[in-house]
N, C-alpha and C positions, 0 to 999 in steps of 0.2 A: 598635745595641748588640751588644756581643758575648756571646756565650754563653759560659758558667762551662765549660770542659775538666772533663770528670769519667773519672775512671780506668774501665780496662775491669772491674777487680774492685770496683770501688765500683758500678755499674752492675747487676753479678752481685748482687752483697750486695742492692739494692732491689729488684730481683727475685722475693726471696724471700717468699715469705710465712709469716704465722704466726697460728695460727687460734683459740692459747689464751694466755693471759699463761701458762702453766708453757713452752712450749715457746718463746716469747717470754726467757721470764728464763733457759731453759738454754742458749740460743744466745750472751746474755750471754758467758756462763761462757767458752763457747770459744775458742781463740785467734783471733785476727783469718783466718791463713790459713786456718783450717780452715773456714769460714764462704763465701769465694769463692776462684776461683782467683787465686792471686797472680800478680805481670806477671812473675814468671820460668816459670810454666806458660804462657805463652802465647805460646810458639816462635815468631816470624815474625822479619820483616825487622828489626825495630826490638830485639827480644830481642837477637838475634846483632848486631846492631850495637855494642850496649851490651857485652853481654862481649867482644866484638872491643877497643872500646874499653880496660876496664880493662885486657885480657891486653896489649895496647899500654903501658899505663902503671906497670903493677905486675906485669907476668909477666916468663918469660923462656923461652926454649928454647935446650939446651944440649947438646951433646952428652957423654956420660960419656966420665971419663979412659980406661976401657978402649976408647973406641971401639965397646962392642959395644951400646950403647944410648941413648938420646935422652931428658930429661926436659922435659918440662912444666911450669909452676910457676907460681902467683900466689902472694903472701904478703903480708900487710897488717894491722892491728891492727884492721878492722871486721870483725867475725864475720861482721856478714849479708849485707854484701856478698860477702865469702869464699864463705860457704853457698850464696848466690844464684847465682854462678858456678859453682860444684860443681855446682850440681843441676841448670844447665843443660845441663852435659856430663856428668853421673853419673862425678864424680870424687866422692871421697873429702876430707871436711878433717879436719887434723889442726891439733893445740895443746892448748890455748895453749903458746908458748912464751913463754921471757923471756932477756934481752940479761945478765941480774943484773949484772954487776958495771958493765954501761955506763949512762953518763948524758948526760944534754942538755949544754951547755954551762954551762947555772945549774945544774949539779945535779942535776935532778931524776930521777930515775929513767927509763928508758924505758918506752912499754907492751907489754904481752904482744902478740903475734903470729901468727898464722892462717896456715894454709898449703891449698892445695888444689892438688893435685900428682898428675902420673901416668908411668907409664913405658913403658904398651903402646902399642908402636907402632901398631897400628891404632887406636885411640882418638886416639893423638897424631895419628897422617892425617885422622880426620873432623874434630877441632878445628879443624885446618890448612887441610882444605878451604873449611870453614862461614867459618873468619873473612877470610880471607886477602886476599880484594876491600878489606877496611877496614884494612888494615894497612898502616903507612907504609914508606919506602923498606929502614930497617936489619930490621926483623922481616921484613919479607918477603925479603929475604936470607938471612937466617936461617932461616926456613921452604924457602925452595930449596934449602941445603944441607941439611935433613932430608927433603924429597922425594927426592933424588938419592941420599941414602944409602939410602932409604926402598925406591928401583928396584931396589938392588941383591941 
């Protein structure tokens, strides 16, 4: 029979103990992360995999028109996985924003949008380094021409 997978922060969270039902009902209260470490504090192989991943699927890197700088960028309409990726790299997110005047094909509005985005190039080289093993052929092209500019 197989054993149930349980999270490394679900794991933490049983861990804990609690000695009074007050201190019981104010852990309640707290938000879920503050309680254990969430799986974006827990840096390893599998963390950086996974933002490798999305920065693969919803980032980009670009170089600016002037040529004199490099951006970084995810953007996507789920805040927490935005967040989750900022705070793996200690970027910054910014939003919401919104498309206003664009819509779906029926109509419908589009949704606000999240951004976590940087432009220091050292930052942009630790990102580059950490993820770049998991990156497919066009991103890591693109990561070589910001190394190269990066040497110079």
């Amino acid at each position: 029979m197989l054993t149930p997978y349980k999270h490394p922060w679900y794991l933490a969270l049983q861990q804990q103990e609690s000695t009074t039902n007050s201190e019981f009902l104010s852990q309640q209260k707290q938000k879920l992360e503050e309680l254990g470490p969430t799986f974006i504090e827990l840096r390893d192989e599998n963390t950086t995999a996974w933002a490798a991943g999305l920065f693969e699927g919803e980032g980009s890197l670009s170089q600016r028109k002037d040529n004199k700088g490099w951006r970084l960028k995810i953007a996507m309409t789920d805040f927490d996985i935005v967040e989750r990726f900022a705070k793996h790299f200690n970027i910054k997110v910014t939003g919401p924003y919104n498309y206003n005047t664009r819509t779906r094909k029926d109509g419908t509005p589009l949704n606000d949008f999240w951004h976590a985005e940087t432009g220091k190039k050292g930052l942009i080289m630790d990102i580059i380094q950490e993820v770049y093993p998991y990156l497919g052929d066009r991103r890591r092209e693109k990561a070589d021409q910001f190394i190269e500019w990066y040497q110079q």
